[in-house]
VMD Tcl script that draws the C-alpha trace (Angstrom):
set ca {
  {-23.36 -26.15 14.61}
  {-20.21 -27.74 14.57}
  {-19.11 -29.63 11.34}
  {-16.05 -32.29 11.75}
  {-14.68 -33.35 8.46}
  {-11.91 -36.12 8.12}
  {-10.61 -34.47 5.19}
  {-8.34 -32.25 5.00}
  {-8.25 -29.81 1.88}
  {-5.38 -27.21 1.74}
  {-6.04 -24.24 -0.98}
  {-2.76 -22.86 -2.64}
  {-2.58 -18.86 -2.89}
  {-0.80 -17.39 -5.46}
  {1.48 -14.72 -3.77}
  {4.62 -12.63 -4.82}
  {6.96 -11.71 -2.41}
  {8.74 -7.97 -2.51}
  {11.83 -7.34 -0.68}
  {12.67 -3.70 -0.45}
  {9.84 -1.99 -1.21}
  {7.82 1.55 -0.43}
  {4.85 1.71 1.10}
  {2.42 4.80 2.08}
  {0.50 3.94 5.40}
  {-2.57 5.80 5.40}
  {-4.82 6.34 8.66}
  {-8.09 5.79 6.86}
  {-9.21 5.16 3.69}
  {-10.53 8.57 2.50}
  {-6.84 9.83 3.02}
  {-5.57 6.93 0.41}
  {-8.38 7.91 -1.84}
  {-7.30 11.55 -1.78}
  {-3.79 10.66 -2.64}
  {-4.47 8.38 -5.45}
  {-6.67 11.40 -6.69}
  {-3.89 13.19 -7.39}
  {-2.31 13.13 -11.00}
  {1.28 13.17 -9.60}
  {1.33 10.73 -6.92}
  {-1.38 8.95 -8.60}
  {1.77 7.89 -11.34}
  {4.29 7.03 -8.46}
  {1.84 4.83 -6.82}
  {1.65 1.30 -8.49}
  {-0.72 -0.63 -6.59}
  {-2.97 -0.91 -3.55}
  {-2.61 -3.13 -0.96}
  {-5.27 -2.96 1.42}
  {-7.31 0.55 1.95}
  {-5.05 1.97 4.01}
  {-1.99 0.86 2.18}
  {-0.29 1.86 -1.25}
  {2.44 0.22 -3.25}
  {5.63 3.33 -4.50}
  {6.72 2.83 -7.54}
  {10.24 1.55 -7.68}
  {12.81 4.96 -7.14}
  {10.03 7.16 -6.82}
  {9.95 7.67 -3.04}
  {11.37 11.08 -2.96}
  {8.84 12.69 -5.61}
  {6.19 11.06 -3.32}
  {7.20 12.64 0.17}
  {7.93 15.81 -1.65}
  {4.12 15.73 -2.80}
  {2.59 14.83 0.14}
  {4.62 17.63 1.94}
  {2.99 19.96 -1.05}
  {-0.34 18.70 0.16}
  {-0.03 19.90 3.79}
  {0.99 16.19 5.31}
  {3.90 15.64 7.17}
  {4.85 11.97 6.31}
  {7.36 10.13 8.10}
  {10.08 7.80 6.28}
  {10.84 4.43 8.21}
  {13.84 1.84 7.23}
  {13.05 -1.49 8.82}
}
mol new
graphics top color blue
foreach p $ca { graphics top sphere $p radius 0.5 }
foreach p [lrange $ca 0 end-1] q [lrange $ca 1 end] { graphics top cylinder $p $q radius 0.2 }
display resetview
């Protein structure tokens, strides 16, 4: 079914927009979950994006690699 409407309605989005920030890229979801699990990365990591995605804390990118290379991962840092 196909529904034409003459109006048109635009919805506003609230959004904030970060410049120069950290993110960890996950594969899957579990992985995320694991990290946030842990105390220490768990208080360098202030938000979450999407599943796959978390938000570093602001200067705390080195304590985070440094963990993750604790936990057996091998992460890879990328400057775009």
């Amino acid at each position: 079914m196909l529904i034409v409407s003459n109006k048109t309605s635009i919805a506003r989005i609230p959004v904030k927009l970060h410049r120069r920030v950290c993110l960890v890229l996950t594969e899957d979801a579990l992985l995320a979950e694991e990290i946030l699990a842990r105390k220490k990365l768990a208080s360098d990591i202030s938000g979450r994006l999407t599943n796959e995605v978390l938000l570093v804390r602001t200067g705390r990118l080195e304590s985070v690699v440094a963990e993750l290379q604790r936990m057996g991962h091998t992460p890879q840092v990328l400057q775009r």
